[in-house]
N, C-alpha and C positions, 0 to 999 in steps of 0.2 A: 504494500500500500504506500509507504513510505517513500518508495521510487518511482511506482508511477505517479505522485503526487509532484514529485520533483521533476520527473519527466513533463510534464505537463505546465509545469511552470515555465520550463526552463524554454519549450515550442510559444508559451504566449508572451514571454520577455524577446524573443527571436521575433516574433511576428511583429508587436507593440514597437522594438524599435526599428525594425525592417520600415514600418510603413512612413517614420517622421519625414525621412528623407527619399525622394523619386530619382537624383542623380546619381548617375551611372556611376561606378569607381572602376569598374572595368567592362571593357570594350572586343569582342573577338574580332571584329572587324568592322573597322570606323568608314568603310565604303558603304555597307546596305545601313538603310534609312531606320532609323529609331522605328519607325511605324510598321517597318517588316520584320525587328526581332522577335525573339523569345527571350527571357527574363531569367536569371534563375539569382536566388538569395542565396548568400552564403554566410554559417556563420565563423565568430573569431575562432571554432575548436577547428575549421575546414581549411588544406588548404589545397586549392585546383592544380597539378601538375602538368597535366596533359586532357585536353578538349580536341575531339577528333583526332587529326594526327597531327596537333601542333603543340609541340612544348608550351607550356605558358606557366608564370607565377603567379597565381591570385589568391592571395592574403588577404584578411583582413588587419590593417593596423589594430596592437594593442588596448587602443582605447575606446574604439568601436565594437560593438555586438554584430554589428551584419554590414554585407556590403550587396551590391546591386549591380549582378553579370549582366552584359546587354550580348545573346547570341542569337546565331543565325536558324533560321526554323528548320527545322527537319529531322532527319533522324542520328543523335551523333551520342558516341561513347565518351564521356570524358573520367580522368581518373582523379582521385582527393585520398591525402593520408589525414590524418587527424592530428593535432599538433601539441607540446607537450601541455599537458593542463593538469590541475591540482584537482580536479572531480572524478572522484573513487569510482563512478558508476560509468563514466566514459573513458572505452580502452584507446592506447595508441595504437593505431592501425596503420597500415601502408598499402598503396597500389590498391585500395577500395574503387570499384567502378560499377558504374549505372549507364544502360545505354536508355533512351528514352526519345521520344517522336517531341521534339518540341517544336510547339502551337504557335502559329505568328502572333503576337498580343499577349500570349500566353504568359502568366510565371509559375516559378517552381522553387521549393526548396529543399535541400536535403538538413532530415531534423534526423534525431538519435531520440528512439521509443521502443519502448519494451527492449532495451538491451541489444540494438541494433538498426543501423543507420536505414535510413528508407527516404525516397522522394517522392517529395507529393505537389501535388496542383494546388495554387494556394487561388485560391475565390476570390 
């Protein structure tokens, strides 16, 4: 009870501050037009290594809870390890991957519940 209570918390403080800010921090490709991305949240335990087949670093700085990936629609794999954190209930992980059809307009985020990471369509 104790963890999913804290699990739960810790998806409505992700979401809460995901929504204060709509600027981009990261970009896969600053050529297609805002209005044809896909969206995906990420937060400071994430960090993006590799999006399709392109190396990339996406971090969120220390003092932020979330940041706001702007990609391209369709269907792509990208890979995130988890980064070191003081929370007993989230593991360090590496080379974690999700492939997913992302929606033009769309966002997504990857949250940590029930003791493992999952992406979801955020409303």
């Amino acid at each position: 009870m104790k963890k999913m209570l804290l699990g739960v918390c810790l998806i409505v403080i992700l979401v809460l501050t995901g929504c204060v800010s709509t600027k981009m921090s990261f970009v896969y490709d600053t050529s297609i037009p805002e209005e044809e991305m896909s969206f995906l949240w990420i937060s400071n335990l994430i960090k993006i290594t590799k999006f399709g087949d392109k190396a990339v670093e996406w971090q969120v700085p220390a003092l932020l809870y979330s940041a706001k990936v702007g990609v391209p629609a369709g269907e792509f794999t990208f890979v995130f390890e988890t980064v070191e954190n003081n929370m007993p209930n989230v593991p360090v992980l590496r080379n974690q991957s999700f492939t997913n059809n992302f929606e033009k307009g769309k966002a997504y985020q990857v949250v940590f519940q029930r003791g493992e990471f999952v992406l979801v369509e955020l409303k």
